[in-house]
N, C-alpha and C positions, 0 to 999 in steps of 0.2 A: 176900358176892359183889359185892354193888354197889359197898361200900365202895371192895372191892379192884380194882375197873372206875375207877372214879372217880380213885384213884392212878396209875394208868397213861394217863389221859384228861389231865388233867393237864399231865404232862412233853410228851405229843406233841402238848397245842395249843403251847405255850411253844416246842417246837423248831420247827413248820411256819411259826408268828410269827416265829422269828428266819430262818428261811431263804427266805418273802416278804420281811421287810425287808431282807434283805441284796439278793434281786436285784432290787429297787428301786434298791437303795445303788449294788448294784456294777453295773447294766445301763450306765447313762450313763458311768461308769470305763472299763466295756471297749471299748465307741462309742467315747469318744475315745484310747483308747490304741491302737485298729487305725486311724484315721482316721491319729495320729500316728505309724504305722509307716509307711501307705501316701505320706504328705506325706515323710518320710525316706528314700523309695525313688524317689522323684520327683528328688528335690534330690541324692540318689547319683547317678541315672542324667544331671541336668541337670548336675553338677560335671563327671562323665566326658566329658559334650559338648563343655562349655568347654574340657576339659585337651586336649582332641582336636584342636580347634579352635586354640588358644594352640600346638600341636603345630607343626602347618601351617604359620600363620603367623610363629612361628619360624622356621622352615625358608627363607622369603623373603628376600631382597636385595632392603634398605630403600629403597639406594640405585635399584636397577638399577627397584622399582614406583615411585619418586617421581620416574626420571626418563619412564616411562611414563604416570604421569597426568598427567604432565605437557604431554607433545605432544600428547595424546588431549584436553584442556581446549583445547589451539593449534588442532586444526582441528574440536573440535566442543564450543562453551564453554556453561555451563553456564546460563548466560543472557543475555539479551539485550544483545549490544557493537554497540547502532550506529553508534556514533563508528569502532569498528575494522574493520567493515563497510566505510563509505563511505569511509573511507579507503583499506583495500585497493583497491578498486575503481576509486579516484582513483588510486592508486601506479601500479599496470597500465597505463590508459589513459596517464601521463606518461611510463612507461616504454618504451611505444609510439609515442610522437611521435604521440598521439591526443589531439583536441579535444574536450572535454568540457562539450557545450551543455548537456545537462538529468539532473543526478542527485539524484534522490529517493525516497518511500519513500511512498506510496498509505494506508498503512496508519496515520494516523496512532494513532486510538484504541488501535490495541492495543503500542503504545511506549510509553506514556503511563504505565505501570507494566510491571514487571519479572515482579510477578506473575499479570498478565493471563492470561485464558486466549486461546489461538489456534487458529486455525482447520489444520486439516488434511485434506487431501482422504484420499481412499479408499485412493490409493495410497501414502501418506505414511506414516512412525510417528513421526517429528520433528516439533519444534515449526519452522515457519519464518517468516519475513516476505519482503516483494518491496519489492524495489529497483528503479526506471524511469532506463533514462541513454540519454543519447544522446550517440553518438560520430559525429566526420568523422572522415575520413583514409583510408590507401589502402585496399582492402581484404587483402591482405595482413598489411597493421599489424591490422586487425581480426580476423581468422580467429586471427593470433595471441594476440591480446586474451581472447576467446574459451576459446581450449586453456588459457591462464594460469587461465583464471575458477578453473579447474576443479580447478585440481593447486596451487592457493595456497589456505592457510587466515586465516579459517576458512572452513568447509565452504562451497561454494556450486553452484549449479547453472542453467545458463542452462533461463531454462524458456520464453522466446519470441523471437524476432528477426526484424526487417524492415530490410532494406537496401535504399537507395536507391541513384541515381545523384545526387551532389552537384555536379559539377565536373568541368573533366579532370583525369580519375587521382584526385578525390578521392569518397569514397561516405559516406552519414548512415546512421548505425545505430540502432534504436531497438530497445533491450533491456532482457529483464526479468530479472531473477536473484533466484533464490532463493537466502537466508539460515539455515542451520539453526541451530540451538542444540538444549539438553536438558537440561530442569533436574534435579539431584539430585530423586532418590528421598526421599519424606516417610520412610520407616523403612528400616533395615539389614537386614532380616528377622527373621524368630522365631528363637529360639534352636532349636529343634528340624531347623533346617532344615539342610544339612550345607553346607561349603564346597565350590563345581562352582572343581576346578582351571581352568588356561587350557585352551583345548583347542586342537589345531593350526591350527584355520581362524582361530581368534582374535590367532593368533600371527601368522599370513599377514597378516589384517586388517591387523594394528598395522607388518607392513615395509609394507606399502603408506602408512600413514599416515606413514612417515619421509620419501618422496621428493614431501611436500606443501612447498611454499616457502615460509619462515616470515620476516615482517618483523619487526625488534628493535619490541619494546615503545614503547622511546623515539625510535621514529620518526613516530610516530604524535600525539608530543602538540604538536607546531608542525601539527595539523591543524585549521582553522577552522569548525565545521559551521555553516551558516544557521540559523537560530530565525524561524520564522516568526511567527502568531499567538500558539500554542502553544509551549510549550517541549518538545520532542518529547522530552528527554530527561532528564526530570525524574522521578526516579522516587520 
């Protein structure tokens, strides 16, 4: 009877041993064979993104977005142009039959690089800098000066004014305007995140930014800016 206990004791340690070392063997096989299904069901639903995505943008006229970021860079660039600034600003006034005593820019520290960071107030989400000028002439010529600031790129905004009496018929304006810019974004987003088409108000946005009055490029480079101490434009 032992014997016959001992024959059958036998075979069932030999198989209980081979079916612990298997699921030793095979626990870390199955670990990463589900690990690599789930990494393959990641990378199927990431592919399908893309192709979704690549869909879309398909779908765009190349021409018709490159000539939109294009204007959108004319009156709100992507970083700091103060040579195209004070230039405009100087065009205006000449084009107004306006004297142009004092234009400058308070702010030098933060021109000084491209990458600086800048100050924004509360009501702000742009980056901007200030401009200080001062104008003679009629006021007329100036109210006009004025409305130009506003509707010529790039962006700007009169954010203070004092007018004087200079003369007969002539008045001294002492003005400050804001400069905006906006620099590219450090990343394009996650891939996970979905493409937001244009939406109407964006579309509205952008005809408003067509009847901004835009000067050629190469009018701008016969323009001489002062260097003071600093090279204000040295980036």
């Amino acid at each position: 009877m032992v014997k016959k206990s001992k024959s059958f004791l036998f075979p069932g340690l030999i198989l209980v041993l081979v079916i612990l070392v298997s699921l030793f063997w095979l626990r870390p096989k199955v670990a990463t064979i589900i690990k690599a299904n789930r990494e393959l069901a990641a990378s199927k639903k990431t592919l399908a993104e893309l192709t979704r995505k690549v869909t879309i943008l398909e779908g765009l006229s190349q021409p018709e977005l490159s000539e939109k970021v294009d204007l959108v860079l004319k009156v709100l660039p992507s970083e700091k142009d103060v040579p195209r600034n004070l230039f405009v600003l100087k065009r205006l006034a000449l084009n107004n039959e306006l004297m142009v005593n004092e234009l400058s820019i308070p702010e030098v520290g933060e021109i000084a690089s491209s990458s600086a960071e800048t100050k924004k107030t509360k009501d702000e989400i742009l980056s901007s800098l200030n401009v200080k000028l001062t104008l003679v002439g009629s006021r007329e010529k100036i109210i006009n000066f004025l409305q130009q600031v506003e509707s010529t790129a790039p962006l700007m905004r009169v954010s203070s004014l004092a007018i004087s009496q200079k003369g007969e018929g002539l008045d001294e304006a002492m003005i400050e305007v804001r400069t905006y810019f906006l620099f590219f974004p450090k990343t394009i987003g996650k891939l996970e995140q979905p493409i937001i088409p244009v939406t109407s108000q964006e579309e509205k946005v952008f005809g408003e930014l067509t009847s901004f009055k835009l000067f050629e490029a190469n009018e701008s480079t016969s323009f001489a800016l002062p260097v003071g101490k600093e090279d204000l434009f040295a980036y």
